[in-house]
DSSP file (Angstrom, degrees, kcal/mol; ACC not computed):
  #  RESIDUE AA STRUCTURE BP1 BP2  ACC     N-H-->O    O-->H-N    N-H-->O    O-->H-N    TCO  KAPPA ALPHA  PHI   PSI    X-CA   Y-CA   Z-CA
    1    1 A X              0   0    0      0, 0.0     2,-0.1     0, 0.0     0, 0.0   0.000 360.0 360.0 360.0 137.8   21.5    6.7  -18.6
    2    2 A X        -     0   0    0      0, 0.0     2,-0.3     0, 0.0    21,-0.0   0.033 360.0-122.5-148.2-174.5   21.1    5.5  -15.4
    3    3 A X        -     0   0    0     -2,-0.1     3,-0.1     1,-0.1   129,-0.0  -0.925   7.1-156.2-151.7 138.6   19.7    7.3  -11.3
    4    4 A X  S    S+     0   0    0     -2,-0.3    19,-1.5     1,-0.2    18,-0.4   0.522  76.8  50.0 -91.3  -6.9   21.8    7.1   -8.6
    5    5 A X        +     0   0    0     16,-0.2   128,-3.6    17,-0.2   129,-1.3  -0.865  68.9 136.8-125.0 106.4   19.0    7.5   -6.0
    6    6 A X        -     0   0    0     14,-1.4     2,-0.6    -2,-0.3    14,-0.5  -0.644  29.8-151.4-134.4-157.4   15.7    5.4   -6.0
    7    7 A X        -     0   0    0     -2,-0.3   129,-1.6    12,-0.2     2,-0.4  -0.817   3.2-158.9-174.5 154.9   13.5    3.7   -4.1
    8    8 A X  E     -Ab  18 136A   0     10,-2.3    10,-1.1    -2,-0.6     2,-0.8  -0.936   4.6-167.1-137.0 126.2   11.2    1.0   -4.6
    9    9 A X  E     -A   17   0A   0    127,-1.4     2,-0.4    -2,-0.4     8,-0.2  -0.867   6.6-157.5-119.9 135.7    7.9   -0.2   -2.6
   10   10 A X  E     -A   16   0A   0     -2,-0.8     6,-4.4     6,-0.6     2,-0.3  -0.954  10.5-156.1-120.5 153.4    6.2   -3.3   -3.0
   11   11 A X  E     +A   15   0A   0     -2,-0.4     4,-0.2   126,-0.3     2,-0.1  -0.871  43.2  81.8-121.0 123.4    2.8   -3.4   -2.0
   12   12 A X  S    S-     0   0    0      2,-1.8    50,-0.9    -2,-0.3    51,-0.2  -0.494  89.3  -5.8 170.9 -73.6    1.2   -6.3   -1.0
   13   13 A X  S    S+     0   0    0     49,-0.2     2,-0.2    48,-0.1    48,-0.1   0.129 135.7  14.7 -83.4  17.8    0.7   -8.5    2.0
   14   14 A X  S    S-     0   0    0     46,-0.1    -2,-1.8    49,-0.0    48,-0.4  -0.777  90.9-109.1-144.6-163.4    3.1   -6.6    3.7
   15   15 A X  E     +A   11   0A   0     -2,-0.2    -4,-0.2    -4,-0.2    42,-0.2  -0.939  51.3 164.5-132.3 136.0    4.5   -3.3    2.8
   16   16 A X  E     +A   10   0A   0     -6,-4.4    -6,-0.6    -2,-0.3     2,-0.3  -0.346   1.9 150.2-128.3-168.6    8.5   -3.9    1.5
   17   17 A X  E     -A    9   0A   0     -8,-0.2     2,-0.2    -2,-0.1    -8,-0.2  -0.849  23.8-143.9 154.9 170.3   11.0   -1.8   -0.3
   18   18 A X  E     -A    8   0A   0    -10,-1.1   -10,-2.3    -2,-0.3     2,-0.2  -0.886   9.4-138.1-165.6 172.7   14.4   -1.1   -0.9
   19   19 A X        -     0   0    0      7,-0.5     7,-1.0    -2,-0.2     2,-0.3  -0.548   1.0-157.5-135.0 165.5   16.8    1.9   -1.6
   20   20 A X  E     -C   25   0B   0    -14,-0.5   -14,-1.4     5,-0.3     2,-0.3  -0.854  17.3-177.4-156.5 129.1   19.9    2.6   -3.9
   21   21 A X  E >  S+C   24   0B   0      3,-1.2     3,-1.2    -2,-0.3   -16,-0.2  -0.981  73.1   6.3-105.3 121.1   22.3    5.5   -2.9
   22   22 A X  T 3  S-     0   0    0    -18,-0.4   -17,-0.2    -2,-0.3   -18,-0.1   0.763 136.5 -57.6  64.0   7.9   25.1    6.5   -4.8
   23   23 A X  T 3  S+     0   0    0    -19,-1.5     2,-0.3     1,-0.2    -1,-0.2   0.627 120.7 100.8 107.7  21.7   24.0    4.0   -7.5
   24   24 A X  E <  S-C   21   0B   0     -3,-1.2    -3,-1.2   -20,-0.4    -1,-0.2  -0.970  78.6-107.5-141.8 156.8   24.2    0.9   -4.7
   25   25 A X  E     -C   20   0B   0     -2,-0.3     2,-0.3    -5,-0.2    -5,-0.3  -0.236  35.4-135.0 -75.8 148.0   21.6   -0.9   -2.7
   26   26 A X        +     0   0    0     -7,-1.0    -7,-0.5     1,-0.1    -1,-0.1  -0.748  25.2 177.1 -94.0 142.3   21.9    0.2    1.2
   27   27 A X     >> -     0   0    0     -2,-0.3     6,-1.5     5,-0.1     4,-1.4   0.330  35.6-129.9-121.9   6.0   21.7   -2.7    3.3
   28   28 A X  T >45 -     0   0    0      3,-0.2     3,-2.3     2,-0.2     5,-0.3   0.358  44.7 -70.4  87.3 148.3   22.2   -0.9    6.4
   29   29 A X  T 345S+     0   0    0      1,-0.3    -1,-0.2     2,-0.1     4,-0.0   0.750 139.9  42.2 -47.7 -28.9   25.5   -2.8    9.0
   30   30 A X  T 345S-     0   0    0     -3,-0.0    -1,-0.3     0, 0.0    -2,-0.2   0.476 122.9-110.5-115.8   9.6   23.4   -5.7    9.7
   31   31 A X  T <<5S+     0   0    0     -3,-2.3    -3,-0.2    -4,-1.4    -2,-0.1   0.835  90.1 102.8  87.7  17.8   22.0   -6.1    6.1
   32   32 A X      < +     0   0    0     -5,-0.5     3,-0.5     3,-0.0    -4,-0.2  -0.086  46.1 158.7-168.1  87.6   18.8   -5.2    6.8
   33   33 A X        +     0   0    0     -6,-1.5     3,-0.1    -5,-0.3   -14,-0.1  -0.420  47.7  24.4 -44.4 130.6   18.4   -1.7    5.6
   34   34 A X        -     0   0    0      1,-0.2     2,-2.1    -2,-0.2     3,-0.2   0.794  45.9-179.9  50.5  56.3   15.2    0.0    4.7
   35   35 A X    >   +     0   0    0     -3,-0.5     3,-1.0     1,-0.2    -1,-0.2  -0.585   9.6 168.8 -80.4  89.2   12.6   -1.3    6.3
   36   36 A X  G >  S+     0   0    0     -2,-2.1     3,-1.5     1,-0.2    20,-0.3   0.751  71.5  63.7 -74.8 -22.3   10.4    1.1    4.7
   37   37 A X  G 3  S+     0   0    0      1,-0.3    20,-2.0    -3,-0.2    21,-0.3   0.636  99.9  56.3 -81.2   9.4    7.2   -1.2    6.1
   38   38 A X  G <  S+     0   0    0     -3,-1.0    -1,-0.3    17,-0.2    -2,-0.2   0.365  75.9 111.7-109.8  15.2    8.2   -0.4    9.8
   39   39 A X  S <  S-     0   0    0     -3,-1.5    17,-1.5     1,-0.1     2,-0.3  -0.432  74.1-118.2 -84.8 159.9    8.2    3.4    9.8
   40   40 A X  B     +D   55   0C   0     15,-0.2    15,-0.2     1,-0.2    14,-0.1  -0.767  40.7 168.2 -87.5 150.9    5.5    4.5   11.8
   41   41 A X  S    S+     0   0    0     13,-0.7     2,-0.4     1,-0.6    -1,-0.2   0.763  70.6  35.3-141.1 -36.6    2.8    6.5   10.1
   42   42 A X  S >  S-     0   0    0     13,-0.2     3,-2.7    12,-0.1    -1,-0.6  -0.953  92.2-117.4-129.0 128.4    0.0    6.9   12.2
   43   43 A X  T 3  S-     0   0    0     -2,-0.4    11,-0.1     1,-0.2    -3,-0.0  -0.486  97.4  -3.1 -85.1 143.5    1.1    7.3   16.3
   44   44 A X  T 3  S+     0   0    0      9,-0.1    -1,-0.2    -2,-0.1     3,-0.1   0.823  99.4 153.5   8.8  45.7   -0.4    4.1   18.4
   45   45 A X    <   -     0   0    0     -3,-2.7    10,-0.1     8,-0.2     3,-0.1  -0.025  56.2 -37.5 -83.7-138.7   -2.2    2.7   15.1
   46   46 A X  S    S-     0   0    0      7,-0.2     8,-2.9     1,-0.1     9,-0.8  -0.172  79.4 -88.0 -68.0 167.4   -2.9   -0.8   14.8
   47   47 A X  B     -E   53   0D   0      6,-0.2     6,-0.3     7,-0.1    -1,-0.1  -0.574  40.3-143.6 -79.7 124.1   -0.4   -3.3   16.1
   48   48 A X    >   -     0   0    0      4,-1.5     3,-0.9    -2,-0.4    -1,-0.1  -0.390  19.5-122.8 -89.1 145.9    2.4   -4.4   13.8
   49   49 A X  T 3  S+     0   0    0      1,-0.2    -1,-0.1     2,-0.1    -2,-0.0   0.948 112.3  66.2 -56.1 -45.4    3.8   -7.7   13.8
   50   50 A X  T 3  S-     0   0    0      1,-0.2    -1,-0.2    -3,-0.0   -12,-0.0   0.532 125.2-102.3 -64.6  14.9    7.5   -6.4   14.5
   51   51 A X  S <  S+     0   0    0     -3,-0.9    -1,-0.2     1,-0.3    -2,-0.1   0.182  88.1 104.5  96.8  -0.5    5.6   -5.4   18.2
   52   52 A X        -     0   0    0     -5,-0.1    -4,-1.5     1,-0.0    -1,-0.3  -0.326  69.1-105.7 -73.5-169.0    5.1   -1.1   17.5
   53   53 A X  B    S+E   47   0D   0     -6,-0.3    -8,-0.2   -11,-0.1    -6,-0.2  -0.679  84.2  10.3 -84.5 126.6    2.3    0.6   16.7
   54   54 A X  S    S+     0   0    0     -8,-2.9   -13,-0.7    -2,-0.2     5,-0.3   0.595  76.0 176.3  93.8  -0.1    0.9    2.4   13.3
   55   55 A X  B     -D   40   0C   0     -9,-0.8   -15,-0.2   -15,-0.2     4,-0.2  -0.226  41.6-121.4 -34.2 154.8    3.7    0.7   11.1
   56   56 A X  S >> S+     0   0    0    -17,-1.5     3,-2.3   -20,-0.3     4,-1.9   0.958 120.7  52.1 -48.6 -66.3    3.3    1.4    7.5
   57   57 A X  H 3> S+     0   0    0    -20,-2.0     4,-0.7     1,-0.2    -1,-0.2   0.742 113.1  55.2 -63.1 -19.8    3.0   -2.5    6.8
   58   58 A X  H 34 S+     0   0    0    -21,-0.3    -1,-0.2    -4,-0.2    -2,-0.2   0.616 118.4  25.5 -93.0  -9.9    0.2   -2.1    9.7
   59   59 A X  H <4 S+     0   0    0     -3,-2.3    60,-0.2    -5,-0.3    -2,-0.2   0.410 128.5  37.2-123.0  -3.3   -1.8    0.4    8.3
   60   60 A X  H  < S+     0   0    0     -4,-1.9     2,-0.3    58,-0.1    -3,-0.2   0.249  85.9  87.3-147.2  23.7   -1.3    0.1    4.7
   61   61 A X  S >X S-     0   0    0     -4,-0.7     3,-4.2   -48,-0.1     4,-2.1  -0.832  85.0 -96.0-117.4 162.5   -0.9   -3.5    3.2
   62   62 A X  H 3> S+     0   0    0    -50,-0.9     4,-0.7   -48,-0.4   -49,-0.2   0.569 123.9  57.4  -4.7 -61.7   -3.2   -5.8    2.1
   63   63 A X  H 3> S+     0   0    0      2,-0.2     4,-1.5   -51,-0.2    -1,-0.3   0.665 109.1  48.3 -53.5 -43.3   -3.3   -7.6    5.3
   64   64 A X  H <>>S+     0   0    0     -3,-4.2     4,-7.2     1,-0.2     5,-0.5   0.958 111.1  51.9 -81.6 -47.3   -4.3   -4.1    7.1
   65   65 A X  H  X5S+     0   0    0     -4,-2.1     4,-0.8     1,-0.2    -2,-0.2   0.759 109.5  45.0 -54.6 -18.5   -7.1   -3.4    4.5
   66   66 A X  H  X5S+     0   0    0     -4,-0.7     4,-1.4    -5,-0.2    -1,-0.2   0.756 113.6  52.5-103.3 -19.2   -8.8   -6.7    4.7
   67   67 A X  H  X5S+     0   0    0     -4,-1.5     4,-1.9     2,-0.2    -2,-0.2   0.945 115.6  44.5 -53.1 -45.7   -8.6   -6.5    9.0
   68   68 A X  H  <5S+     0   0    0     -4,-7.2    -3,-0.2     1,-0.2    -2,-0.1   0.857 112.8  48.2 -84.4 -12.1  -10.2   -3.1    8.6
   69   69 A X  H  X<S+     0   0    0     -4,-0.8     4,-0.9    -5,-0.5     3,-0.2   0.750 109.1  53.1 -90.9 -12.6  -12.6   -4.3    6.1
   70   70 A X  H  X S+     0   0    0     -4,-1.4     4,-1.1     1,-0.2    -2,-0.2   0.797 111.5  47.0 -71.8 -28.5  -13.7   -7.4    8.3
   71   71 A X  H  < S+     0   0    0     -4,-1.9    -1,-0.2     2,-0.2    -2,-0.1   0.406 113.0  48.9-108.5  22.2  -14.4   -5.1   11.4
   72   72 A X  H  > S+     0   0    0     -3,-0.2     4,-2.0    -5,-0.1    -2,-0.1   0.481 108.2  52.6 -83.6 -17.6  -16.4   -2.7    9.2
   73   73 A X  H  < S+     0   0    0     -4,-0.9    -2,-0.2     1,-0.3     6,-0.2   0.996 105.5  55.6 -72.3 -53.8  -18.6   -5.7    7.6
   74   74 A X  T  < S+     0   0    0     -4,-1.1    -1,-0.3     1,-0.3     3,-0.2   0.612 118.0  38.9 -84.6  -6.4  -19.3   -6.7   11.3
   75   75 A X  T  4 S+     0   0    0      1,-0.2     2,-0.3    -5,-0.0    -1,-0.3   0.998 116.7  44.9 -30.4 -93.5  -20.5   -3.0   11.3
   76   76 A X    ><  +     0   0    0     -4,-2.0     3,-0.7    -3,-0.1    -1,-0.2  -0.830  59.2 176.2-110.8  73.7  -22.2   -2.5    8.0
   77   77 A X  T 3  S+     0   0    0     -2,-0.3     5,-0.1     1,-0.2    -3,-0.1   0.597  82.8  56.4 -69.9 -29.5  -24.4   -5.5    7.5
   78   78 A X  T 3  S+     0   0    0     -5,-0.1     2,-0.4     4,-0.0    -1,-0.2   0.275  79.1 125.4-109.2  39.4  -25.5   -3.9    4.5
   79   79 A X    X   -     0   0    0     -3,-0.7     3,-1.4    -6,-0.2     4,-0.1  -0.823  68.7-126.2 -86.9 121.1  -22.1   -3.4    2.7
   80   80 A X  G >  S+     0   0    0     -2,-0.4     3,-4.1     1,-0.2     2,-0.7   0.688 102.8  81.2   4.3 -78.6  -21.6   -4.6   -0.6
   81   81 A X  G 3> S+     0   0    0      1,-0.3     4,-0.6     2,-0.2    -1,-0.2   0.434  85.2  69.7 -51.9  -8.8  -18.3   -6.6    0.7
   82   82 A X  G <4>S+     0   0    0     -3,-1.4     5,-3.7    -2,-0.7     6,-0.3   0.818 107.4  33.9 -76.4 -30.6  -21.2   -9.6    2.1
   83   83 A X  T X45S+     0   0    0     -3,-4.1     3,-0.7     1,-0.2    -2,-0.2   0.665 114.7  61.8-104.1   1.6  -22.1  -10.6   -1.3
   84   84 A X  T 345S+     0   0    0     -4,-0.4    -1,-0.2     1,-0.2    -2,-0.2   0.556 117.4  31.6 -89.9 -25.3  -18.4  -10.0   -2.7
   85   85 A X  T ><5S-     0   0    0     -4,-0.6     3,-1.6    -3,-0.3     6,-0.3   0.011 115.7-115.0-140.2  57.1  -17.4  -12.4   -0.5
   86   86 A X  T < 5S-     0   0    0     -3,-0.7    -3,-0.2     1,-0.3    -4,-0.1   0.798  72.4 -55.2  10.7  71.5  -20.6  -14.8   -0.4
   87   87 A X  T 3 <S+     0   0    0     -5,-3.7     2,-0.3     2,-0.1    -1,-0.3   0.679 113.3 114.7  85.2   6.4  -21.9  -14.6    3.4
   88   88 A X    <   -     0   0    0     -3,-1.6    -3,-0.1    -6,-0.3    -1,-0.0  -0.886  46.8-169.3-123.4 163.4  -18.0  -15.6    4.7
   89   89 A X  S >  S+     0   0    0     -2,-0.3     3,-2.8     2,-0.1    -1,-0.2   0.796  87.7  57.3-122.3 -63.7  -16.1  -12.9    6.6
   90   90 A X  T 3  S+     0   0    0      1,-0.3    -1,-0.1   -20,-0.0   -20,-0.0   0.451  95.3  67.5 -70.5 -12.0  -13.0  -14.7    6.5
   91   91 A X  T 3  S+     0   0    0     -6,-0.3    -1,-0.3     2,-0.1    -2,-0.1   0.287  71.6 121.2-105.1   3.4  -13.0  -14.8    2.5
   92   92 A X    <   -     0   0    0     -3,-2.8     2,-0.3   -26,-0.1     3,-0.1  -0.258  41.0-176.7 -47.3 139.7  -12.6  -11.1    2.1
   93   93 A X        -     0   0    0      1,-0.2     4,-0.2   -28,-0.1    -2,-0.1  -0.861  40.6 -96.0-118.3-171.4   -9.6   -9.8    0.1
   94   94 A X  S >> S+     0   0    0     -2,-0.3     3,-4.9     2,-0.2     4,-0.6   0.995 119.6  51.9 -32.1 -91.7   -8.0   -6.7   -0.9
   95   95 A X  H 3> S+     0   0    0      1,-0.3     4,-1.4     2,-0.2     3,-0.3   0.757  95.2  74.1 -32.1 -40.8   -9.5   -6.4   -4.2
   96   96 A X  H 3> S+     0   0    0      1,-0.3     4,-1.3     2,-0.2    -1,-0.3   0.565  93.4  51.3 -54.8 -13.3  -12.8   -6.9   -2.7
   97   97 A X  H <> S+     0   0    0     -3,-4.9     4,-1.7    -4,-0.2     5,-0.3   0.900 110.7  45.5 -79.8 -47.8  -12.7   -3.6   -1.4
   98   98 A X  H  < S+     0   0    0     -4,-0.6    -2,-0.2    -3,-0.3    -1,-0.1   0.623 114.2  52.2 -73.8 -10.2  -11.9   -1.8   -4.8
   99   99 A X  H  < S+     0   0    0     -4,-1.4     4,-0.5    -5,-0.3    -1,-0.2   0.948 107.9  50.2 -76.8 -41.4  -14.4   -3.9   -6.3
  100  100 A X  H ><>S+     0   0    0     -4,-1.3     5,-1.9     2,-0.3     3,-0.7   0.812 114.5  42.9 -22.3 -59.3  -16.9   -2.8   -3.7
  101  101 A X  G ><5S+     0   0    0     -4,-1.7     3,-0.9     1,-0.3    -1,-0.2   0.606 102.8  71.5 -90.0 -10.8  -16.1    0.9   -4.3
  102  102 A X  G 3 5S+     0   0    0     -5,-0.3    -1,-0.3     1,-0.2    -2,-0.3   0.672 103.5  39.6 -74.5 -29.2  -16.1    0.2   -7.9
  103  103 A X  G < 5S-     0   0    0     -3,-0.7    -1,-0.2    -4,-0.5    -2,-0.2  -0.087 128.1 -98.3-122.5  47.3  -19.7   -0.2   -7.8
  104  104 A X  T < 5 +     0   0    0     -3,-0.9    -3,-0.2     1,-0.2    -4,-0.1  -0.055  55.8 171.2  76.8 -16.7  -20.1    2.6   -5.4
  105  105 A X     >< -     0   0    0     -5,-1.9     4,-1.0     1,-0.2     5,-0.3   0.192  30.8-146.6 -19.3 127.6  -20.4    0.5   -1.9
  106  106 A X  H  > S+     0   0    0      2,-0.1     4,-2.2     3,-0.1     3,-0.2   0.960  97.1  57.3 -78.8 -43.2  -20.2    3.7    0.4
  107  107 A X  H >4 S+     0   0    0      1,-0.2     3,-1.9     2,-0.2     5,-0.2   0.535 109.5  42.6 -47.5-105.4  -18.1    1.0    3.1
  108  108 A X  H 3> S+     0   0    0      1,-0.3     4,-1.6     2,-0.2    -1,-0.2   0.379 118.1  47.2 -79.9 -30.3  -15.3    0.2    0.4
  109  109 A X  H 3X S+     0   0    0     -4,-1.0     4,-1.9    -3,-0.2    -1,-0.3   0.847 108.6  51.9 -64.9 -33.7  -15.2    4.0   -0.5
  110  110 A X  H <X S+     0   0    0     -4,-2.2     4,-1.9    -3,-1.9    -2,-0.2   0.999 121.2  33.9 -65.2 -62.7  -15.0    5.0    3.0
  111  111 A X  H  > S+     0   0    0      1,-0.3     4,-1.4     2,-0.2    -1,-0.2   0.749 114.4  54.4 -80.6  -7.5  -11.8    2.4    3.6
  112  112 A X  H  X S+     0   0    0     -4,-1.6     4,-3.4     2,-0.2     5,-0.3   0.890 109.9  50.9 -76.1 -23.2  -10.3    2.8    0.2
  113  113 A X  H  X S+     0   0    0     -4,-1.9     4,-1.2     1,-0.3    -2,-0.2   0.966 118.3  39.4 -67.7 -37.1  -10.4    6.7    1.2
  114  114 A X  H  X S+     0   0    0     -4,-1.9     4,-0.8    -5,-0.2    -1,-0.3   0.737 113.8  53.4 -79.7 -10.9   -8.7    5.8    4.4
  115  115 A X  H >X S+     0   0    0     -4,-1.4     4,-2.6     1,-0.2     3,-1.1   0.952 113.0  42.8 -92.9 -45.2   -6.5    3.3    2.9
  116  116 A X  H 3X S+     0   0    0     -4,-3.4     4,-1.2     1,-0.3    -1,-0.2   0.660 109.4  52.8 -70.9 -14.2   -5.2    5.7    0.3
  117  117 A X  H 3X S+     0   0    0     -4,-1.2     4,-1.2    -5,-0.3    -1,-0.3   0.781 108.6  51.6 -97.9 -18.0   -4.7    8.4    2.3
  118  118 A X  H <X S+     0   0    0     -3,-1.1     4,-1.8    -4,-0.8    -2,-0.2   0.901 113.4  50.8 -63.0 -55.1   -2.5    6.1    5.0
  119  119 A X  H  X S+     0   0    0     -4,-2.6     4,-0.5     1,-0.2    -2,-0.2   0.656 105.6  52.3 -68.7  -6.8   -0.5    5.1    1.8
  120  120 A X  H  X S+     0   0    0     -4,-1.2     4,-2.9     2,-0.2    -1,-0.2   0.826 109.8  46.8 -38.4 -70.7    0.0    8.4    0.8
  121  121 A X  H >X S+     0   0    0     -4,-1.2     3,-1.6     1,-0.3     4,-0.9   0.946 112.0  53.1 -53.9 -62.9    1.5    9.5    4.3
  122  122 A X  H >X S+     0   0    0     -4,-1.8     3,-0.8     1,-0.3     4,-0.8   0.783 112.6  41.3 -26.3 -60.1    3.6    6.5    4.2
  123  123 A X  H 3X S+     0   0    0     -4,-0.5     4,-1.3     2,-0.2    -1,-0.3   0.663 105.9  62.1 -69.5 -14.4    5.2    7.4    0.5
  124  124 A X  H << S+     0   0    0     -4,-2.9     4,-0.4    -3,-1.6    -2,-0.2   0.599  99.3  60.2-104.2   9.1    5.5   10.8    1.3
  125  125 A X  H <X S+     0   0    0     -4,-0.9     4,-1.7    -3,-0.8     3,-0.5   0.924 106.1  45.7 -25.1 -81.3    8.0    9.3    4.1
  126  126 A X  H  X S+     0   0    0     -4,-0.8     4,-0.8     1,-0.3     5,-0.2   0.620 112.9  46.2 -36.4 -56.1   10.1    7.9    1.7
  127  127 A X  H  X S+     0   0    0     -4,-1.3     4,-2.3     3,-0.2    -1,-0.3   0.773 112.9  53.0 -72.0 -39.2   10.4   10.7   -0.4
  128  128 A X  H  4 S+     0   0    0     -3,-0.5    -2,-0.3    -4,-0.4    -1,-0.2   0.815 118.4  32.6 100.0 -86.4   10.9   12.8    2.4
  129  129 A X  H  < S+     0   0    0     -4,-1.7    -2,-0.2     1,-0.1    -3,-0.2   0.935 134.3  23.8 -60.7 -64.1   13.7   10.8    3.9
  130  130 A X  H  < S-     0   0    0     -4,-0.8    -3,-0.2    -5,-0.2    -2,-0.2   0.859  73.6-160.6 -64.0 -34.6   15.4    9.5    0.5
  131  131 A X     <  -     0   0    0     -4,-2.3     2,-0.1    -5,-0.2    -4,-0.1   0.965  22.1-169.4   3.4  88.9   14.4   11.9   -2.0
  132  132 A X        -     0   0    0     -5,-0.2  -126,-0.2     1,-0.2  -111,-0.1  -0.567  32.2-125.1 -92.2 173.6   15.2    9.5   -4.5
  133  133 A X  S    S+     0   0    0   -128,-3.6     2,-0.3    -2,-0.1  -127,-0.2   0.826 101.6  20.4 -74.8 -40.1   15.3   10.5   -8.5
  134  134 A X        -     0   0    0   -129,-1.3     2,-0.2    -3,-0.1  -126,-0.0  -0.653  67.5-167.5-120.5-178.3   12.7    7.5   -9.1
  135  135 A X        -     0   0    0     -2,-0.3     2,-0.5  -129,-0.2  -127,-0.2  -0.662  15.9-155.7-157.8 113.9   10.3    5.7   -6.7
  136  136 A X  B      b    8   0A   0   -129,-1.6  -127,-1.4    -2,-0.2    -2,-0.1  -0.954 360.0 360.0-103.4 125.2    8.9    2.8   -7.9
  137  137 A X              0   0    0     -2,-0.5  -126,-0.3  -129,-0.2    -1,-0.1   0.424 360.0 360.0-110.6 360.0    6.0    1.5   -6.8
């Protein structure tokens, strides 16, 4: 037994996806369909590679979370994320924020709260537009 509507996001230095309607993938006339990482979710947020504003992929991959945790370190001199990523700005990742907030860091709580609450808005897009039977994420 099978779904004829779903939708799938990958997460990770971008934000990606694709859709299935009617039990096939849409690829949109020019074959590229559901660029779920270009929606806008936040109105003039940070600057997207494809040249908008507030993209999904711009507020809520990987990529955005370690920009926004490099201009909070240059904040926040005493955030956790300095010894996580020994004294180098540029050596930050992703993870380093959930480790950060894993051992209470109030900065890495502060952006994981904002990062989750972007990637929220962003899935409840999806769902929104598509209601698909599944979403996998």
């Amino acid at each position: 037994m099978g779904c004829n509507t779903a939708a799938l996001l990958t997460l990770g230095t971008g934000v990606g996806g694709g859709i299935i309607i009617d039990g096939k993938i849409y690829t949109g006339f020019n074959f590229c369909g559901a660029e779920l990482g270009h929606t806008v979710i936040e109105y003039n947020g940070r600057q997207c590679s494809c040249g908008r504003k507030g993209c999904f992929e711009a507020m809520a991959s990987a990529n955005a979370l370690i920009s926004q945790a490099r201009e909070r370190m240059a904040e926040e001199h005493e955030s956790l994320l300095w010894q996580l990523c020994g004294g180098d700005i540029g050596k930050i990742e992703a993870k380093s924020v959930f480790d950060g907030a894993a051992a209470g860091d109030r900065v890495c709580t502060e952006l994981l709260d904002t990062y989750t609450t972007l990637l929220a808005e962003g899935i409840t897009n999806i769902i929104n537009f598509f209601q698909p039977a599944v979403l996998c994420i």
